[in-house]
N, C-alpha and C positions, 0 to 999 in steps of 0.2 A: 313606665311609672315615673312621673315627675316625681323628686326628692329635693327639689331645689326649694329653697328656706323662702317663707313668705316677703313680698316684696311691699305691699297694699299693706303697710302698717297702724290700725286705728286707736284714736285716742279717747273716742269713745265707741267701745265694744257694740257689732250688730246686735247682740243679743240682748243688749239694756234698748237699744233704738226701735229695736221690734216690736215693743208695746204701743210705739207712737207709727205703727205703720198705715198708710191709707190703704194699700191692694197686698198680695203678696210679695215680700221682697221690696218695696218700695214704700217711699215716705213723703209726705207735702214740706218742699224747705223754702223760707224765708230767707231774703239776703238782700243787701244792699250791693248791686253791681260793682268790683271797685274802677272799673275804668269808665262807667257813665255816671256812677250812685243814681241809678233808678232801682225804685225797692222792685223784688222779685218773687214770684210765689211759681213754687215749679214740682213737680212731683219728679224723683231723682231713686236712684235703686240705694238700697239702704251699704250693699256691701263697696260702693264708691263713696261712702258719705262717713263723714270725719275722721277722714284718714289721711294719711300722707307716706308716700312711697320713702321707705328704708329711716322711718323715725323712729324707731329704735337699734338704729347700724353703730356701730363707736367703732372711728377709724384711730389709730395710735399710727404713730410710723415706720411700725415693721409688721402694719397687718389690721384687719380689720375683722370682726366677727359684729352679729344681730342679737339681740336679747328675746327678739318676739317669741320665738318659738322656745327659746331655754329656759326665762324667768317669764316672761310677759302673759303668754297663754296657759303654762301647767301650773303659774302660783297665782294667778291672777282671776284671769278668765276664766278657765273650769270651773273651779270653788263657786267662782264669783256668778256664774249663770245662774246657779243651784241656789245661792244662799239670797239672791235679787228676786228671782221667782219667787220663793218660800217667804220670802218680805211682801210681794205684793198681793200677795193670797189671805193670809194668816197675820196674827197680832204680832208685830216684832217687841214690842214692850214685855210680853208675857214671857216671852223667849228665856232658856238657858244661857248662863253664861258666855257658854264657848259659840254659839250660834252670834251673840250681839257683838263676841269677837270677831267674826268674822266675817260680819257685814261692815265693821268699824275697818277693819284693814282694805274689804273692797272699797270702802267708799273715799278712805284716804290716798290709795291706788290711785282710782280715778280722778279726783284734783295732781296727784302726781304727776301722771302720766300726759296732762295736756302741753301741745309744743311750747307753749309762752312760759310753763313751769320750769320743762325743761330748759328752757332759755334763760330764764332765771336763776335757777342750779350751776349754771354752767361759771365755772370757777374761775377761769383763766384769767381774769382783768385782777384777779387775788393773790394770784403766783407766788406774785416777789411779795408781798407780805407773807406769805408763809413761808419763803426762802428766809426771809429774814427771822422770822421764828424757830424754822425748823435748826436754824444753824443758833437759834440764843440758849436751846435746852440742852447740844452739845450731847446728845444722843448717838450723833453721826459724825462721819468727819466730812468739813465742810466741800471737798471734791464730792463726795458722794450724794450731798444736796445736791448741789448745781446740777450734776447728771440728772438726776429723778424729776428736780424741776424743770432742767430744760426739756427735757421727753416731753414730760406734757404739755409744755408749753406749744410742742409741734402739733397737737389733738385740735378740732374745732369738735368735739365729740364728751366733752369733758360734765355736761349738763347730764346727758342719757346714762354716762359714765356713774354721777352720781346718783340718777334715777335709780340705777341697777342696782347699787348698795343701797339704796331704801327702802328698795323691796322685798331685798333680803331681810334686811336690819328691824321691820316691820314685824317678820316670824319669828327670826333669832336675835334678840337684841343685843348683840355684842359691839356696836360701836355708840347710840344713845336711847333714850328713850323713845320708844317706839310713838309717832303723831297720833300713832290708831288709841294710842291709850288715853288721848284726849277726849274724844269721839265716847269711849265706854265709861268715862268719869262721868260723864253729863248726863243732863236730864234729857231723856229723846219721847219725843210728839209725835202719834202717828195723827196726820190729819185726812181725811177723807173728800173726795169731790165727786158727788152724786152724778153732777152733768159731764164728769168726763172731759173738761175743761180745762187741764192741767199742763202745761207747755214742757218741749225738751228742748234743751239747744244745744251747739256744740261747745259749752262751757256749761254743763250742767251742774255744775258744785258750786254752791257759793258759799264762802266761809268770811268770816271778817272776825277779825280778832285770831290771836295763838292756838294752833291746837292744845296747848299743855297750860294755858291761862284761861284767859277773859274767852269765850268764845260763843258763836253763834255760824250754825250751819245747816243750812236749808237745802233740800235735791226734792225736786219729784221722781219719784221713781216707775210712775206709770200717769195716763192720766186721768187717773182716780186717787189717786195716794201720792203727798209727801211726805216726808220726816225733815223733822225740826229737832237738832242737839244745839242743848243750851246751859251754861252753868251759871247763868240770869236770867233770867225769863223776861219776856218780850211783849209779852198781852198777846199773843197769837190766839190762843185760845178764849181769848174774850169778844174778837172780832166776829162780826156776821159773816156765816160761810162765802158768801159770793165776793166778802170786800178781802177773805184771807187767802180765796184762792186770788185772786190780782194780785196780790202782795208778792204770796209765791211767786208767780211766773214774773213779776216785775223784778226781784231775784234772780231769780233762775237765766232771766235777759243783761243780769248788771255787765260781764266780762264779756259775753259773744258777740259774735260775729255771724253767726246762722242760728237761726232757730226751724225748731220741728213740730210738726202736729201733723195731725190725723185726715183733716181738709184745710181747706182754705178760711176756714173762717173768723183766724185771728188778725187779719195782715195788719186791719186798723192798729189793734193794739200792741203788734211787732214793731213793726213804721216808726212808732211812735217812742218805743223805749229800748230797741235793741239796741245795744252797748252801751248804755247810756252810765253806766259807772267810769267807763273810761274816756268819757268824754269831761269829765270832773277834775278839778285839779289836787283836791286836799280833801280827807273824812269828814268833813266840817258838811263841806260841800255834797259829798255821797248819804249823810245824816240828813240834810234838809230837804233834797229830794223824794227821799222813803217819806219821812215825814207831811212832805207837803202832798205826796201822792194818796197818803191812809186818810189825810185832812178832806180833799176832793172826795174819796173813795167814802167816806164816810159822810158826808155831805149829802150826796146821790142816795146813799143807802135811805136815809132817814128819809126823803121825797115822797 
């Protein structure tokens, strides 16, 4: 009996990627090569696909322990199969309270948990500013900072470190407001796609703006179904279905790096917008291309 703790860490769970599978167990992924950049379309097995070995490991330097198996999969993924399913079955809008709860903490999980988030959590270039805090409230005595600061200072672990307290902090708020409670203050969209037409990538969350402000947050969750939270509305729903599913998945492509579908028959439209938010320098810039892309998309529509 293998007991040894999972190695094949995913940041986006097989069981959300299954909806987009072409055969059993596998899925059609898009990518741009990065050592030729020729785009690629390749049918690939779902459980090697957007994962990354020991991304959830936090090494400290008298030891290292995984969070996949302790918080990642029992507070995460379990729930999160059930209440993802049950979203793309049935009306999530209609939903009980504690149900909209708990598709808002899977879905805040899953922007969490990608590696560039984590990379971004990850504190260590903040250290001595909070040494120097933590020593201005005078709570501690200041040998006792230095020690604690310099500890972690020895971590490159300190992003997952902080993922792990979010995921907690998400069910038990005891350090700040929970992001998921942005997600169930807002107005949420279920939109529908007849043709099945709805893209996944390995950056399926797209949010812009605060979760606990301004916000707007688009996922497909299959592809027949996204959800739209919004505490401004957007005109999403005034758009013609064929020009709002493009929108979606022109979304859904803004942060990645690979995208997924069911055949081959998006490549033109991968090709052509996969990462394309990150290739932007300023919001200005990420506003005018949605924009100019609904302008085109609307254009074609009226023909």
């Amino acid at each position: 009996m293998n007991n040894q703790p999972p190695k094949n860490h995913h940041f986006v769970p097989q069981h959300f990627l299954k909806a987009w599978q072409s055969s059993e167990g596998k899925i059609i992924r898009y990518r741009h090569i990065p050592s030729t950049g020729a785009f690629e379309v390749k049918e690939v097995a779902i459980k090697k696909t957007a994962s990354v070995n020991d991304l959830y490991r936090i090494e400290f330097p008298d030891g290292s322990f995984e969070i996949e198996s302790t918080l990642v999969t029992p507070l995460i993924d379990e729930p999160g199969h059930k209440i993802i399913e049950k979203a793309r079955i049935s009306r999530a809008t209609a939903w009980a309270a504690h149900d909209k709860r708990q598709l808002a903490y899977y879905l805040t999980c899953l922007e969490a948990r990608h590696p560039e988030v984590l990379k971004a959590m990850n504190i260590n270039d903040h250290l001595e500013t909070l040494r120097r805090q933590m020593k201005s409230t005078r709570h501690a005595s200041h040998e006792s900072i230095d020690e604690v600061i310099d500890f972690l200072k020895q971590s490159r672990s300190l992003g997952e470190y902080a993922f792990g307290l979010l995921v907690q902090n998400e069910t038990l708020p005891l350090i700040e407001q929970p992001f998921s409670d942005g997600l169930v203050a807002a107005d949420m969209y279920e939109y529908g796609c007849e043709s099945g037409g709805l893209i996944c990538s390995n950056y399926p969350t797209s949010r812009w703006g605060n979760y606990l402000r301004e916000l707007l947050f688009i996922i497909a969750i299959s592809p027949r179904k996204a959800l739209v939270y919004s505490n401004s509305p957007k005109g999403f729903g005034q758009l013609p279905a064929s020009v709002r599913t493009r929108l979606i998945n022109l979304y859904t492509l803004a942060k990645a790096k690979t995208a997924y579908f069911t055949d081959a028959s998006q490549s033109d439209f991968i090709a052509a917008h996969l990462g394309w938010a990150t290739k932007l320098q300023t919001f200005d810039e990420q506003k005018r291309y949605i924009s100019d892309f609904v302008m085109v998309q609307l254009s074609g529509a009226r023909l």
